[in-house]
mmCIF file of the C-alpha atoms, coordinates in Angstrom:
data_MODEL
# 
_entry.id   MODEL 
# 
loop_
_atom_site.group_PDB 
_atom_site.id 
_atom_site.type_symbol 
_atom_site.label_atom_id 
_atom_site.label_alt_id 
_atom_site.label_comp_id 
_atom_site.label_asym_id 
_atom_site.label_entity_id 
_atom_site.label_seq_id 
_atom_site.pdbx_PDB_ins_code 
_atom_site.Cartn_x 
_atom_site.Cartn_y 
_atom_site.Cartn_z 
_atom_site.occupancy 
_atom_site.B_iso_or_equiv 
_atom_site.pdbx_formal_charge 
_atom_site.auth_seq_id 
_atom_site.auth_comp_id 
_atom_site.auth_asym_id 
_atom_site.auth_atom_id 
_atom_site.pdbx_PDB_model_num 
ATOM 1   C CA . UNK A 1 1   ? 87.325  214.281 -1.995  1.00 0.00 ? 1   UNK A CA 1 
ATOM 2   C CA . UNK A 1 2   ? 85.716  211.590 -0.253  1.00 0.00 ? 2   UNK A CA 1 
ATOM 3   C CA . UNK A 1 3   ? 88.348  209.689 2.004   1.00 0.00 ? 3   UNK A CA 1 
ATOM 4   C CA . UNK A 1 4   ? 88.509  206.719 5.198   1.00 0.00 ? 4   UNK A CA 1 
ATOM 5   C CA . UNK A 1 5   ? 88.449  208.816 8.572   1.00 0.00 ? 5   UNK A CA 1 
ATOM 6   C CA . UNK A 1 6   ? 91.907  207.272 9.482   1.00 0.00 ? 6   UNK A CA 1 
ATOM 7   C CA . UNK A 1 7   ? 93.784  208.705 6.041   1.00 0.00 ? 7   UNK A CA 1 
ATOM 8   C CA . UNK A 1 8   ? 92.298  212.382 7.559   1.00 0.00 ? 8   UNK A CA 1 
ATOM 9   C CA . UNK A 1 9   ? 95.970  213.060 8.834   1.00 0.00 ? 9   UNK A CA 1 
ATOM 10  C CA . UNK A 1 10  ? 97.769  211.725 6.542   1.00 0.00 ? 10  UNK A CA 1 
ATOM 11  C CA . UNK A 1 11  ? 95.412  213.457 3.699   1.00 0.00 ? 11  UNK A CA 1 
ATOM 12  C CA . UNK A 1 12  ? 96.244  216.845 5.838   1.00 0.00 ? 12  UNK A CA 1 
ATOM 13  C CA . UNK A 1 13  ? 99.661  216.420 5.483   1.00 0.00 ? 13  UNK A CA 1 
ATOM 14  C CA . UNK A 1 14  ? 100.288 216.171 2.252   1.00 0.00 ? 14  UNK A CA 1 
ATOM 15  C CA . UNK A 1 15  ? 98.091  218.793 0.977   1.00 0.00 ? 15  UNK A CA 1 
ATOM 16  C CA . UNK A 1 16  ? 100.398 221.445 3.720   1.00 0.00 ? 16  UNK A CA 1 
ATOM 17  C CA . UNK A 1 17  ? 103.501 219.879 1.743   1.00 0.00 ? 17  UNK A CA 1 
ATOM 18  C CA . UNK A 1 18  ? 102.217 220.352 -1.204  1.00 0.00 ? 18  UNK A CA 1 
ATOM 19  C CA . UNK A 1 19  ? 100.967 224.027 -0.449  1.00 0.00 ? 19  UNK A CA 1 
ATOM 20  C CA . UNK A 1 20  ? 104.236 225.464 2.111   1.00 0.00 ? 20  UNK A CA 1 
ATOM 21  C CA . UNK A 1 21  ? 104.038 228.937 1.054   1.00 0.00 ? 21  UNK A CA 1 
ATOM 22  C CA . UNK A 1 22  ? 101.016 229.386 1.842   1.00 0.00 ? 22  UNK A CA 1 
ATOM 23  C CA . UNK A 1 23  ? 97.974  228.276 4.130   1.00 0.00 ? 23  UNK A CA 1 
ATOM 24  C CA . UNK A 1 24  ? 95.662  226.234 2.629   1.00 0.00 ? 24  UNK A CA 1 
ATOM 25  C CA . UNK A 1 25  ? 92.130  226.413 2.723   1.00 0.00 ? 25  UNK A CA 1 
ATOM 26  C CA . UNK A 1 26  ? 90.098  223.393 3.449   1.00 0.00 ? 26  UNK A CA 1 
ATOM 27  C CA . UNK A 1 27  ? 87.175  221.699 5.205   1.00 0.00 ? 27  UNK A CA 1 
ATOM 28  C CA . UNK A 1 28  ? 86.190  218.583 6.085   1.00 0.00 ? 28  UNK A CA 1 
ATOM 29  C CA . UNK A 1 29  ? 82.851  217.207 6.557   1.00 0.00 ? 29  UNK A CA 1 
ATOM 30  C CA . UNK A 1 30  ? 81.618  213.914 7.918   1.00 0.00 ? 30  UNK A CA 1 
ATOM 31  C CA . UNK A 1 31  ? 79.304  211.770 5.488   1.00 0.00 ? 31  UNK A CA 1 
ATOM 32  C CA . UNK A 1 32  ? 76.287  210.477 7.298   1.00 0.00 ? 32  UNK A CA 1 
ATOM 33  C CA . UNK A 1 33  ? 75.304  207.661 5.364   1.00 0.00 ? 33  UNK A CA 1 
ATOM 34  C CA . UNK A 1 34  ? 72.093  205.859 6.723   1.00 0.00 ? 34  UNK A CA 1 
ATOM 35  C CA . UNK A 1 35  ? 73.369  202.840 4.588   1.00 0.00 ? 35  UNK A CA 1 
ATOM 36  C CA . UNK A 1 36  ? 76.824  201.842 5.047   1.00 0.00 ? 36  UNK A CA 1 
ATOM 37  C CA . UNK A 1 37  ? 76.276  198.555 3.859   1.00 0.00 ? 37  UNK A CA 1 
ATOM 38  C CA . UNK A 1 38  ? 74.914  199.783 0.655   1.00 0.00 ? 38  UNK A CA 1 
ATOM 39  C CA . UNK A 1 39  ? 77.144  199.337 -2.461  1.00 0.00 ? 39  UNK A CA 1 
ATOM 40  C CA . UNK A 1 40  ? 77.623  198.484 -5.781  1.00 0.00 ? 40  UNK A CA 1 
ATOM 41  C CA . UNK A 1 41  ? 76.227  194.763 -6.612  1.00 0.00 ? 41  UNK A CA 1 
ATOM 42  C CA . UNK A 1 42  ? 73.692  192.308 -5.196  1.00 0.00 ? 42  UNK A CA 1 
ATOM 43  C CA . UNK A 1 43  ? 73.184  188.569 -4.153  1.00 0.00 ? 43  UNK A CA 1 
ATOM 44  C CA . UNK A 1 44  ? 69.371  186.757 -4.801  1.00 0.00 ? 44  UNK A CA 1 
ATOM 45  C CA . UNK A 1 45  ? 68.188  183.592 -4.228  1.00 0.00 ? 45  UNK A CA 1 
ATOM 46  C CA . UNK A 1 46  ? 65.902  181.972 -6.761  1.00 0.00 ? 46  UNK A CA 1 
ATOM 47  C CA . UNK A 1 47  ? 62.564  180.639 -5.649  1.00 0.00 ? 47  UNK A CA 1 
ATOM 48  C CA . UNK A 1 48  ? 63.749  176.992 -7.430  1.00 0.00 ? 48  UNK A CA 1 
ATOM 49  C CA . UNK A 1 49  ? 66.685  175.882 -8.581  1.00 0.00 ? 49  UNK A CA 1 
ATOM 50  C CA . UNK A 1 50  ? 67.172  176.354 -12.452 1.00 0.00 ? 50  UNK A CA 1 
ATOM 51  C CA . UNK A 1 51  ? 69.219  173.853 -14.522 1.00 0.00 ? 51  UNK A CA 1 
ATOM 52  C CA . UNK A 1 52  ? 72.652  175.738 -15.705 1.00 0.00 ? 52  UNK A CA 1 
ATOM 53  C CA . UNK A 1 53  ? 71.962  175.625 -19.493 1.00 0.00 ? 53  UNK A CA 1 
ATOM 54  C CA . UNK A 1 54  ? 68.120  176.511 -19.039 1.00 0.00 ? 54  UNK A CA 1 
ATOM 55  C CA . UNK A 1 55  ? 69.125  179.473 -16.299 1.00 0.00 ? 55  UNK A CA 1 
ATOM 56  C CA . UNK A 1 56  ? 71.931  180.893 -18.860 1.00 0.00 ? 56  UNK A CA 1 
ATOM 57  C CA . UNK A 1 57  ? 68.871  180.721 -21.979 1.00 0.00 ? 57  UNK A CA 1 
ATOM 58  C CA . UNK A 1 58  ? 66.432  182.474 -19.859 1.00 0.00 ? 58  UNK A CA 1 
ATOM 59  C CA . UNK A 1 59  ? 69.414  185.266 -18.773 1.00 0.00 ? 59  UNK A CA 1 
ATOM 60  C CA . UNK A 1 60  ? 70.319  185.605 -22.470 1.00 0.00 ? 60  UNK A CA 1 
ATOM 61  C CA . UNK A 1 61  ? 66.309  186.265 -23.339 1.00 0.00 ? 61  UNK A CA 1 
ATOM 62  C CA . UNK A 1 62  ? 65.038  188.303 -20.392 1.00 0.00 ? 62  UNK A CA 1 
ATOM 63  C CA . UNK A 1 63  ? 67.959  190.838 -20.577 1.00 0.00 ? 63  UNK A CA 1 
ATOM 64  C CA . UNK A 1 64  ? 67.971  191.021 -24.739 1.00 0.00 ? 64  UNK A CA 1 
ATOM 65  C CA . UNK A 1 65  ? 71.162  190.498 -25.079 1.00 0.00 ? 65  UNK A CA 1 
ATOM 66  C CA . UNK A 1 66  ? 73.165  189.067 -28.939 1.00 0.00 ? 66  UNK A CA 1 
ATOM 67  C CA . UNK A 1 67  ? 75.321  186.866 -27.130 1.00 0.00 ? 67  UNK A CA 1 
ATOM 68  C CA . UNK A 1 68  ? 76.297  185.717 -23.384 1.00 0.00 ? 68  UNK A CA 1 
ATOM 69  C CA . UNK A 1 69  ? 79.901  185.476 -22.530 1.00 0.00 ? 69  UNK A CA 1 
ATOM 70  C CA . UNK A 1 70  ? 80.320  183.127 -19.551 1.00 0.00 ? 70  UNK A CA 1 
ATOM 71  C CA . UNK A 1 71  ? 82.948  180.232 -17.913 1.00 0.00 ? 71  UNK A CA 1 
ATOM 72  C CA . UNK A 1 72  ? 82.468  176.780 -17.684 1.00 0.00 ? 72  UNK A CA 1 
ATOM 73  C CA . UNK A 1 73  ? 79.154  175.963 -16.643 1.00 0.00 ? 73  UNK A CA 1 
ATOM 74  C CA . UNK A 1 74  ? 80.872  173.547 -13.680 1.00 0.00 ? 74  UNK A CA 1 
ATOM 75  C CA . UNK A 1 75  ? 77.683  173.367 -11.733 1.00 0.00 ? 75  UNK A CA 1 
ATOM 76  C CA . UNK A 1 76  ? 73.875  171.736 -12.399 1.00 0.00 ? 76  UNK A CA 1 
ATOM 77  C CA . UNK A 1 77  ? 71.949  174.064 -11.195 1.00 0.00 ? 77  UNK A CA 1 
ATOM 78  C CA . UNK A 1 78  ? 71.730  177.806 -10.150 1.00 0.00 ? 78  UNK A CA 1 
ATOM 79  C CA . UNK A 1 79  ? 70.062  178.841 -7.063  1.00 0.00 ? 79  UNK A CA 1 
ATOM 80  C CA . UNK A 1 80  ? 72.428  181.921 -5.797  1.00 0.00 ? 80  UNK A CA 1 
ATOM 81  C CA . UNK A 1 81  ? 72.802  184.518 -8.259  1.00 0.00 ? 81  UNK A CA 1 
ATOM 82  C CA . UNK A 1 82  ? 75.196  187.568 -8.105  1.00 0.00 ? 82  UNK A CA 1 
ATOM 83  C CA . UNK A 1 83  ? 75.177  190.929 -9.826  1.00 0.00 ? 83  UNK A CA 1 
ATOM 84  C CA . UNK A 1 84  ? 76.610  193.942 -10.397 1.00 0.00 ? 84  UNK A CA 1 
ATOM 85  C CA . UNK A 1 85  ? 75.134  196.360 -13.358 1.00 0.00 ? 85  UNK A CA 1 
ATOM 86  C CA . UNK A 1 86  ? 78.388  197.689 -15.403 1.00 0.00 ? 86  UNK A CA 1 
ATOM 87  C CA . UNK A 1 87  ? 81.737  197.223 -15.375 1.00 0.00 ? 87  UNK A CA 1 
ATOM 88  C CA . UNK A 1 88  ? 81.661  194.484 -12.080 1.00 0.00 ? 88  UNK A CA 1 
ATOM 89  C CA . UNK A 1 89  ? 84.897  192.344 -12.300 1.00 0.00 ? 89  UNK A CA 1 
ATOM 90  C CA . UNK A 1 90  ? 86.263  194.365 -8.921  1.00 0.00 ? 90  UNK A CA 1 
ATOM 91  C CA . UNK A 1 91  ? 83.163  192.146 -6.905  1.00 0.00 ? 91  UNK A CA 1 
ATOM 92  C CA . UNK A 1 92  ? 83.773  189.239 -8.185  1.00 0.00 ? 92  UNK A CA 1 
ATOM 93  C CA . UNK A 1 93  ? 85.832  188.102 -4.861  1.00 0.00 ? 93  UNK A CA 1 
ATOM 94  C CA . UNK A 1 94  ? 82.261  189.389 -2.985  1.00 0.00 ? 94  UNK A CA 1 
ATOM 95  C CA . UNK A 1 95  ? 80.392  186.976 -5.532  1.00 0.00 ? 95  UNK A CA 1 
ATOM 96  C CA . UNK A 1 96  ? 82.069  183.923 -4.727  1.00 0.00 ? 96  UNK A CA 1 
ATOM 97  C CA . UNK A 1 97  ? 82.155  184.484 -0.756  1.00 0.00 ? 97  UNK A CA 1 
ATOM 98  C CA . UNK A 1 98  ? 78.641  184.777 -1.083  1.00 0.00 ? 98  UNK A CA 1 
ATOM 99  C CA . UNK A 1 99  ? 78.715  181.511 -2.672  1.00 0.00 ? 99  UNK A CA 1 
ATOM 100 C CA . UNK A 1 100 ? 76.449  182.718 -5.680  1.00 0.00 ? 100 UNK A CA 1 
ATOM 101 C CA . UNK A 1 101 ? 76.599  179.957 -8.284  1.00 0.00 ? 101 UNK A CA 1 
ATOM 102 C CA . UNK A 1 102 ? 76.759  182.383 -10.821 1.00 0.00 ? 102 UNK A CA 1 
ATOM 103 C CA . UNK A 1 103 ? 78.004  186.251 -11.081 1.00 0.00 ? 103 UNK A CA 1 
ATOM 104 C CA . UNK A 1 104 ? 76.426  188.302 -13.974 1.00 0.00 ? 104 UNK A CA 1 
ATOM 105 C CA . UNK A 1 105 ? 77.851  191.389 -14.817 1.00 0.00 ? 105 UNK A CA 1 
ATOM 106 C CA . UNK A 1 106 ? 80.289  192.839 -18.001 1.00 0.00 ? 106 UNK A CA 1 
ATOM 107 C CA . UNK A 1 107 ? 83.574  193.850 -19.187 1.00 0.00 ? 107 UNK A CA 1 
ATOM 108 C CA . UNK A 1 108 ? 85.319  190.982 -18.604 1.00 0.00 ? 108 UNK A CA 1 
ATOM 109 C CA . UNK A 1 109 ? 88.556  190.357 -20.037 1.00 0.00 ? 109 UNK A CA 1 
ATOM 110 C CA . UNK A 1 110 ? 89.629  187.117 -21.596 1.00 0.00 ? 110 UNK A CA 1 
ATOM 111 C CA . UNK A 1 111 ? 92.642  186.232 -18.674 1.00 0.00 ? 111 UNK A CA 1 
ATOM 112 C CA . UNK A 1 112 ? 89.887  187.668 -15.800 1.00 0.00 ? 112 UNK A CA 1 
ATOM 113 C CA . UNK A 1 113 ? 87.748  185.188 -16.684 1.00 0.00 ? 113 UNK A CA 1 
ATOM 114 C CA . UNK A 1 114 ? 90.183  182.553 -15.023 1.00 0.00 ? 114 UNK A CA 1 
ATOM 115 C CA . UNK A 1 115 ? 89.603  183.875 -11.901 1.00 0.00 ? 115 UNK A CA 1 
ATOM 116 C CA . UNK A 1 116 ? 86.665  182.023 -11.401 1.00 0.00 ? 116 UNK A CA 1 
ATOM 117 C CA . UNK A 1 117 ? 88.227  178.967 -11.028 1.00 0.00 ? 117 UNK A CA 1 
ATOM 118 C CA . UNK A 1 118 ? 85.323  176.800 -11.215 1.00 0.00 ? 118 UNK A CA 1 
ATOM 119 C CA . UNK A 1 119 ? 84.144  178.252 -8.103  1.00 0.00 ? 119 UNK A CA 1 
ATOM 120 C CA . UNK A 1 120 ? 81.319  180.637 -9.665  1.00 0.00 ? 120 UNK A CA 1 
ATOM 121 C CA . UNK A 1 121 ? 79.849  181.093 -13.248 1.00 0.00 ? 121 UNK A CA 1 
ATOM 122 C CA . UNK A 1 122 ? 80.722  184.198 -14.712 1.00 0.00 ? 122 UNK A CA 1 
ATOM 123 C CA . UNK A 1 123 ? 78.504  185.840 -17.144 1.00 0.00 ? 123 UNK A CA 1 
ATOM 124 C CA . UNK A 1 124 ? 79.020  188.404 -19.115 1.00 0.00 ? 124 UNK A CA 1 
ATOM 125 C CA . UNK A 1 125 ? 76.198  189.958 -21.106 1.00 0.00 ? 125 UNK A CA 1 
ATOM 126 C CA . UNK A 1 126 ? 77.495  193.519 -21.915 1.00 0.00 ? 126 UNK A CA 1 
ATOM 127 C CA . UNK A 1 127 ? 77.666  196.659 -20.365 1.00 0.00 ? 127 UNK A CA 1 
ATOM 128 C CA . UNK A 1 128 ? 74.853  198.444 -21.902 1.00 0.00 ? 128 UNK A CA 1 
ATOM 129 C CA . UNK A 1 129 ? 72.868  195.801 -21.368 1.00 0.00 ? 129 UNK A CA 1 
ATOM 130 C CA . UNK A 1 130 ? 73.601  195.386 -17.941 1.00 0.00 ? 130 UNK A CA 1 
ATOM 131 C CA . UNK A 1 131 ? 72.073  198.374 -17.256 1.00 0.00 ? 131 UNK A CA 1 
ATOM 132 C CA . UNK A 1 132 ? 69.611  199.036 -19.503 1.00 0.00 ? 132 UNK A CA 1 
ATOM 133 C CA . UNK A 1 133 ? 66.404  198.711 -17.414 1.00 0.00 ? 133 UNK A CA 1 
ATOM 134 C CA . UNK A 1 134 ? 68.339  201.375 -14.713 1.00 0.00 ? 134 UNK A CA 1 
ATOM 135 C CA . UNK A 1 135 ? 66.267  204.448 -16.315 1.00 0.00 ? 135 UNK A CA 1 
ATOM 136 C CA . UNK A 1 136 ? 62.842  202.243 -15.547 1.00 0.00 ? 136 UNK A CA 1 
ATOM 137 C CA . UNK A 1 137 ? 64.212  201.725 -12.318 1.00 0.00 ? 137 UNK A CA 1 
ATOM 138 C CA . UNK A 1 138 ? 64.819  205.315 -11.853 1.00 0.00 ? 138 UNK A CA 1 
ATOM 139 C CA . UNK A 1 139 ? 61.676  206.611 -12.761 1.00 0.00 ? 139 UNK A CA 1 
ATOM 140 C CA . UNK A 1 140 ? 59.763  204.356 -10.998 1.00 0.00 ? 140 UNK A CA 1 
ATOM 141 C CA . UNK A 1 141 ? 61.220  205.409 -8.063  1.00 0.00 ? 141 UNK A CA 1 
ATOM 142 C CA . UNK A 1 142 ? 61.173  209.473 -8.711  1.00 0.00 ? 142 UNK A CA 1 
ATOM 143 C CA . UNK A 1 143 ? 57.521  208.840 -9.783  1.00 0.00 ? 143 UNK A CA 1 
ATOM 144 C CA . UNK A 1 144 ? 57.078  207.628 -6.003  1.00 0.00 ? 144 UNK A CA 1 
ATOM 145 C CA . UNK A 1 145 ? 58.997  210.192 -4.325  1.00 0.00 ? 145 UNK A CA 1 
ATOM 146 C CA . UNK A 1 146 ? 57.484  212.978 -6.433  1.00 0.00 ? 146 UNK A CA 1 
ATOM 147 C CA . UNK A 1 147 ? 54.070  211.967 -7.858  1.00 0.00 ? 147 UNK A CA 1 
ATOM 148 C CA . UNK A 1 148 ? 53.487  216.090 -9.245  1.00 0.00 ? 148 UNK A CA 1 
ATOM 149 C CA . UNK A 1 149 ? 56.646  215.742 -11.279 1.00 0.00 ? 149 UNK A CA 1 
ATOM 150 C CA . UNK A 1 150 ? 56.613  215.555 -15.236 1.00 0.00 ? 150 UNK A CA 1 
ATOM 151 C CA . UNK A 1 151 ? 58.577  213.087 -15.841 1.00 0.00 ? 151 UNK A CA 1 
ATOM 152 C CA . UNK A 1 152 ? 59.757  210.750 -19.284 1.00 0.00 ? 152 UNK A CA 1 
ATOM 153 C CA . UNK A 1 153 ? 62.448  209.212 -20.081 1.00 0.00 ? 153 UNK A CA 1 
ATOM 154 C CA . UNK A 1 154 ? 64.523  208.969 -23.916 1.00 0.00 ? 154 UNK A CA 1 
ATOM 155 C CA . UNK A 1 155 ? 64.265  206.925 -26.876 1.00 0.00 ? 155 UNK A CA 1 
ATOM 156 C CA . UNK A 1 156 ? 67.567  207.435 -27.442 1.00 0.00 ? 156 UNK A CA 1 
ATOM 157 C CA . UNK A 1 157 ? 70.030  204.431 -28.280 1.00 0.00 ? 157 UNK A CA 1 
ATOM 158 C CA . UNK A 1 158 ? 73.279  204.613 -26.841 1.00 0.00 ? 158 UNK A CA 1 
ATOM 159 C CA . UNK A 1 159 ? 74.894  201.551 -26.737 1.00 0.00 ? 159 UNK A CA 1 
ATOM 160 C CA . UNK A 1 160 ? 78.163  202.326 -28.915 1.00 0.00 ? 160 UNK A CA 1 
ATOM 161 C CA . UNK A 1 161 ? 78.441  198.504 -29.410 1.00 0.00 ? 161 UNK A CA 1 
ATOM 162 C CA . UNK A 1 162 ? 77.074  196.411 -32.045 1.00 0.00 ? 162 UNK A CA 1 
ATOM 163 C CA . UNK A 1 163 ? 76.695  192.676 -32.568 1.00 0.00 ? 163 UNK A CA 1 
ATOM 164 C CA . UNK A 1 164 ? 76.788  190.744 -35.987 1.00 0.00 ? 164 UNK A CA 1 
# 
């Protein structure tokens, strides 16, 4: 298990309690990440402004998504935009401190969506299609790491949801 240096001891602990008649076998190792910072989600700044309605169109087109799920449009224009590929309503504290004018992600429920609170635009466009360009992504960057590698990727659809 992966775990915060200071819950070592306490981590310890329980597994001895749990374990009294005999002696447990463990190890621990420290992670050496060269990116702490790294995590799920990202902020980016447009080059211009977009007006609101015009910057939720061009979402709903470039990302091929049926419909777009979002809160009151409260501001004019978007210049800060949030994201987080998948299930993203855990960031959406992050989004607003980063005062993104809108958050794009999925799997919002209907009472999360009050959260917002006219402070960011939340936009929902699906889980699937949130991440549907990751395998692109992906290759593009094996491809660089390991240009003698046969690589391709499926034409398999499997997005379990469907739109009417």
């Amino acid at each position: 298990m992966i775990l915060p240096k200071d819950k070592e001891s306490q981590v310890i602990a329980a597994l001895l309690r749990a374990h009294p008649y005999e002696e447990v076998a463990y190890d621990l190792f420290s992670l050496a990440n060269a990116n702490r910072e790294t995590g799920s989600g990202m902020v980016g700044i447009l080059d211009k402004p977009m007006k609101t309605s015009y910057f939720l169109l061009f979402l709903k087109e470039r990302m091929g998504v049926a419909c777009l799920k979002h809160t009151r449009a409260h501001t004019e224009e978007i210049r800060r935009v949030a994201l987080c590929g998948g299930s993203g309503s855990f960031l959406l504290r992050d989004a607003i401190n980063s005062e993104s004018d809108i958050y794009i992600t999925s799997d919002y429920k209907y009472h999360q969506f009050f959260d917002a609170e006219d402070r960011i635009i939340i936009a929902d466009i699906g889980h699937y299609e949130s991440e549907q360009f990751t395998m692109e992504l992906l290759l593009e960057i094996i491809q660089k790491k390991f240009p003698t590698f046969a690589l391709c990727l499926t034409n398999a659809h499997t997005n379990p949801v469907q739109y009417l």
